[in-house]
C-alpha positions in Angstrom: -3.9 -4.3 -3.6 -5.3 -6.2 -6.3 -8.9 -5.7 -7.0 -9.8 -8.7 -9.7 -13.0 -10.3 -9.1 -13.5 -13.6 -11.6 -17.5 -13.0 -13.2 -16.9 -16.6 -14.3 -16.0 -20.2 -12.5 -12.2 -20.5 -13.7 -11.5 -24.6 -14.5 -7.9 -24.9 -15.7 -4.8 -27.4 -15.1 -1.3 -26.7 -14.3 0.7 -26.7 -17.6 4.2 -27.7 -18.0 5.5 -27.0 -21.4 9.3 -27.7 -20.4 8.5 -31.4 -19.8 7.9 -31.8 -23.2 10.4 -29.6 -24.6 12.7 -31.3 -22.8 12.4 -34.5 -25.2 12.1 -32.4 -28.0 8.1 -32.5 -28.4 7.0 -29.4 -29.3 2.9 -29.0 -29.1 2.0 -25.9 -26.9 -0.5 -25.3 -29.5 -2.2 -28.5 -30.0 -2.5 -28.8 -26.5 -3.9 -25.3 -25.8 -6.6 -26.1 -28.6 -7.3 -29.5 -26.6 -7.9 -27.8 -23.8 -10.3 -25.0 -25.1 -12.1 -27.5 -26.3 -12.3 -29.1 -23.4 -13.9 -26.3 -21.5 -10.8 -25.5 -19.6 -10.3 -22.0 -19.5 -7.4 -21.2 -17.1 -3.7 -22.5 -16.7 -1.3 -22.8 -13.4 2.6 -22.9 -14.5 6.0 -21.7 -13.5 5.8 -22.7 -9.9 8.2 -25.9 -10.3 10.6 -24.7 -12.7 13.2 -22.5 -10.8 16.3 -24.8 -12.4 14.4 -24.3 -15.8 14.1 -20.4 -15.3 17.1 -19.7 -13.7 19.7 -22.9 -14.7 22.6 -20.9 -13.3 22.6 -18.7 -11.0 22.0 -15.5 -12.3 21.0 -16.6 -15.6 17.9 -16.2 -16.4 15.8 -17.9 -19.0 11.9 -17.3 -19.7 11.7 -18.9 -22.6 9.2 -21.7 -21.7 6.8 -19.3 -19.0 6.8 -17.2 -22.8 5.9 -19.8 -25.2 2.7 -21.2 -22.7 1.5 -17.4 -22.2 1.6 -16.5 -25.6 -0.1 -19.8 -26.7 -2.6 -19.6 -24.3 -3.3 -16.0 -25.3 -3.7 -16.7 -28.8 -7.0 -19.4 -28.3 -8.3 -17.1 -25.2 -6.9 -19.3 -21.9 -6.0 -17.2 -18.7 -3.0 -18.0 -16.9 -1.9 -18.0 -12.9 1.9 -17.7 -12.6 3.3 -19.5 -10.1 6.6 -18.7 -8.1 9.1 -20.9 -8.7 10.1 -21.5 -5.0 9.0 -25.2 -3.4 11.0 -27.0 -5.8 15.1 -25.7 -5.6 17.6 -26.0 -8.1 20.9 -28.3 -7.4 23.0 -25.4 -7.7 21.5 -23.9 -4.9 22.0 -26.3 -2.5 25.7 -26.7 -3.9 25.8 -23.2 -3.0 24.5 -23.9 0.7 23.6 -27.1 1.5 21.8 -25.6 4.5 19.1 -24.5 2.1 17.5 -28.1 2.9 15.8 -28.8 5.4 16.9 -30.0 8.7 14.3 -32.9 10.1 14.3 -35.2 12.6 15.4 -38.0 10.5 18.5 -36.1 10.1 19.9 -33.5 7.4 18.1 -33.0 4.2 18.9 -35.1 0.4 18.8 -33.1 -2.5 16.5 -34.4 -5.1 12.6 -34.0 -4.1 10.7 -31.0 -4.0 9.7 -29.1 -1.2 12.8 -29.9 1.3 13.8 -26.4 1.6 14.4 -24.9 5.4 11.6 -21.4 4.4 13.7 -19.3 7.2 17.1 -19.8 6.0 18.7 -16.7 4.6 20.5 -17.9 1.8 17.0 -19.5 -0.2 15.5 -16.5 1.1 18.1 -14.4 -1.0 17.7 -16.2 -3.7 14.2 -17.2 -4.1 13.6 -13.2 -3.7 15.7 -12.7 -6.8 14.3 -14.9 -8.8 10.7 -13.9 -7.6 11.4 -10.6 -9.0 13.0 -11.8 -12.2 10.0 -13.9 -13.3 6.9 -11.5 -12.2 8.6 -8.4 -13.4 8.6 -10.2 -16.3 5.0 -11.6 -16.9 3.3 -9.1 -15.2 2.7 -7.1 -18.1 1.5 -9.4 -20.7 -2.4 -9.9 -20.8 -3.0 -13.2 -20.9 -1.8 -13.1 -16.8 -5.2 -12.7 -14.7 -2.7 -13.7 -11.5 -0.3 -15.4 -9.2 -0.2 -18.1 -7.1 3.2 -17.7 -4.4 4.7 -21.2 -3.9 2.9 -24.1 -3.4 1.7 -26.5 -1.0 3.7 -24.7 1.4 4.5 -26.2 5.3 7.6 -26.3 7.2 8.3 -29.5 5.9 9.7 -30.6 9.4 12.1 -28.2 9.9 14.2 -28.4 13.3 17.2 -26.6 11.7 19.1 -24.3 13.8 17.7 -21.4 12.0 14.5 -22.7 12.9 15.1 -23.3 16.3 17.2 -19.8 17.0 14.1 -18.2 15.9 11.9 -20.0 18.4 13.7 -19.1 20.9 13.6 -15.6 19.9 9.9 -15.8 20.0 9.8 -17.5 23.5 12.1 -14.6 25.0 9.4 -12.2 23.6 6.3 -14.0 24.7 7.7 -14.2 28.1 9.4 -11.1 28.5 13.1 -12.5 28.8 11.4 -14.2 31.8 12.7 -17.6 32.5 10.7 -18.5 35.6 7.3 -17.7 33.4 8.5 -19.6 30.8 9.3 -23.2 33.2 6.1 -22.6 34.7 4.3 -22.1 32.1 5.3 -25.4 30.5 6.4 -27.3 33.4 9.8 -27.6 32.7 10.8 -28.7 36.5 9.7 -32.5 35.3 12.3 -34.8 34.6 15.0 -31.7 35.0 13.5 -30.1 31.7 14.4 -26.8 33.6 15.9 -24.2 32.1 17.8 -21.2 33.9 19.9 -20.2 30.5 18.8 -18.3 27.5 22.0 -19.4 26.4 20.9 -23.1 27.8 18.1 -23.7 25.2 17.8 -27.2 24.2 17.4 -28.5 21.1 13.7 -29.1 20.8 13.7 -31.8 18.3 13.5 -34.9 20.8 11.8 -33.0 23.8 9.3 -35.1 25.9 7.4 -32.2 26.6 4.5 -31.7 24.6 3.1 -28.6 25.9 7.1 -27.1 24.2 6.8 -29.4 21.5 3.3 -28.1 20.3 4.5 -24.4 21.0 7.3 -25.2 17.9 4.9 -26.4 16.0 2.4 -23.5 16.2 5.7 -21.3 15.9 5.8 -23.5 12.6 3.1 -22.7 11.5 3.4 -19.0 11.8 6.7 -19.3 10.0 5.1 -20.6 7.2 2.5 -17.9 7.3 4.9 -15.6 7.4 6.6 -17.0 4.3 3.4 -17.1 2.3 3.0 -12.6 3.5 6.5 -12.4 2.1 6.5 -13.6 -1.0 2.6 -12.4 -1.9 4.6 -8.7 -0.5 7.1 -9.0 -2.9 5.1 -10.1 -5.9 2.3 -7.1 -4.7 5.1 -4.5 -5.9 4.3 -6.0 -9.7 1.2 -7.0 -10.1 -1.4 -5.2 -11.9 -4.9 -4.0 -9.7 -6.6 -6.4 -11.9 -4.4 -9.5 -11.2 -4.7 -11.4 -7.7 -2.6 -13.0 -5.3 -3.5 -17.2 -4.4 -2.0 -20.2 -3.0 -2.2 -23.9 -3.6 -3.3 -25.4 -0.1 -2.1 -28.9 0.8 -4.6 -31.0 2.4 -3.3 -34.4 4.5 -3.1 -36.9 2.4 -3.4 -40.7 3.4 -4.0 -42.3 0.4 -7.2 -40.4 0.0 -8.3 -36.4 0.9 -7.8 -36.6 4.5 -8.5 -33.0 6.3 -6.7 -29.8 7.1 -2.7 -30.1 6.8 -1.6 -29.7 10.1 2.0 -28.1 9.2 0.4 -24.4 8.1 -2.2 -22.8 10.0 -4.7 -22.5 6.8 -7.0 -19.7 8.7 -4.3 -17.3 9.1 -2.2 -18.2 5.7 
């Protein structure tokens, strides 16, 4: 368990050196000096570069997470490393294109970020891999005081049927493989809701029942606090006992700061 306790407020940015090296600017230095100057004495980066780190799969490059540690080590910045998992890389989803996320409006688009399905196996595999790639490789160098896993994490609407077989998973063990409990308990006898099959479940996406429909979403929830205990697991097995663990909350916004995100149960995350 990491045991790092900050003695000073940390007031830092999230620094993306790739987005200028991608039009061949190169000024790592003259912006680390800019922002020492500026007070700023920490850095966020790596957690949206996954096609920059690992361009094909199984190739990894560092290159970029090395030239911002090594310049922010040299004018005395700290860095967070992000994982590189709510934003995923083309070839990935040509891979598996059930990667994306499954909403109501219909099956996912490649091209935002953060329209991944967080249960489904195959980003699981790979987001795991390249996880391990990245911390394994930063861990060690000092200027890394620790690690933020993902970002802004939710379930980003997920009704996918890897989503959905899991819910029912976790219904049959809340109520004991009993379906009588589990119509009663909702009231599943209105408008022929009813459900005498395991094997019957209906999809969940449409349902007018709102006592179900806010059981998925606290199941959600759960999943993505779940998500969040599996990757800070995985990056715990490299991280030095004076480099912590953090995440990057995502409030509701509505044009303004609006409140607590209701797609990930902050408390228990």
């Amino acid at each position: 368990m990491s045991r790092y306790e900050a003695d000073h407020i940390l007031f830092g940015a999230a620094y993306y050196d790739e987005y200028l090296m991608m039009k061949g600017i190169d000024r790592v230095d003259e912006d680390m000096r800019m922002m020492k100057e500026a007070g700023l004495n920490v850095i966020r980066i790596a957690e949206s570069t996954w096609s920059t780190c690992e361009p094909q799969p199984g190739a990894f490059d560092f290159t970029y997470v090395d030239r911002a540690l090594d310049a922010a080590q040299r004018v005395g910045i700290d860095v967070i490393v992000g994982t590189p998992t709510y934003a995923v890389p083309s070839w990935l989803v040509k891979i598996d294109p059930s990667v994306l996320a499954v909403t109501p409006n219909g099956e996912g688009k490649y091209g935002a970020r953060q329209i991944m399905d967080i249960v489904n196996a195959t980003y699981r595999f790979y987001g795991e891999r390249v996880i391990r790639k990245l911390i394994s490789h930063v861990a060690d160098h000092p200027a890394v005081i620790g690690y933020q896993v993902d970002n802004e994490t939710k379930y980003y609407d997920s009704v996918s049927n890897d989503m959905q077989r899991l819910f029912v998973k976790y219904l049959r063990e809340k109520f004991h493989g009993d379906l009588n409990e589990l119509n009663h308990h909702f009231g599943l006898d209105y408008w022929s809701n009813r459900i005498d099959s395991w094997e019957d479940f209906p999809d969940v996406t449409a349902t007018i029942n709102e006592s179900l429909g806010g059981e998925f979403d606290k199941f959600r929830r759960d999943q993505v606090r779940a998500f969040l205990q599996w990757q800070a697991d995985i990056v715990r097995e490299y991280a030095h006992d004076d480099q912590f663990i953090t995440h990057n909350f995502d409030f509701e916004w509505r044009g303004y700061s609006y409140g607590v995100q209701p797609a990930v149960d902050h408390f228990k995350a």
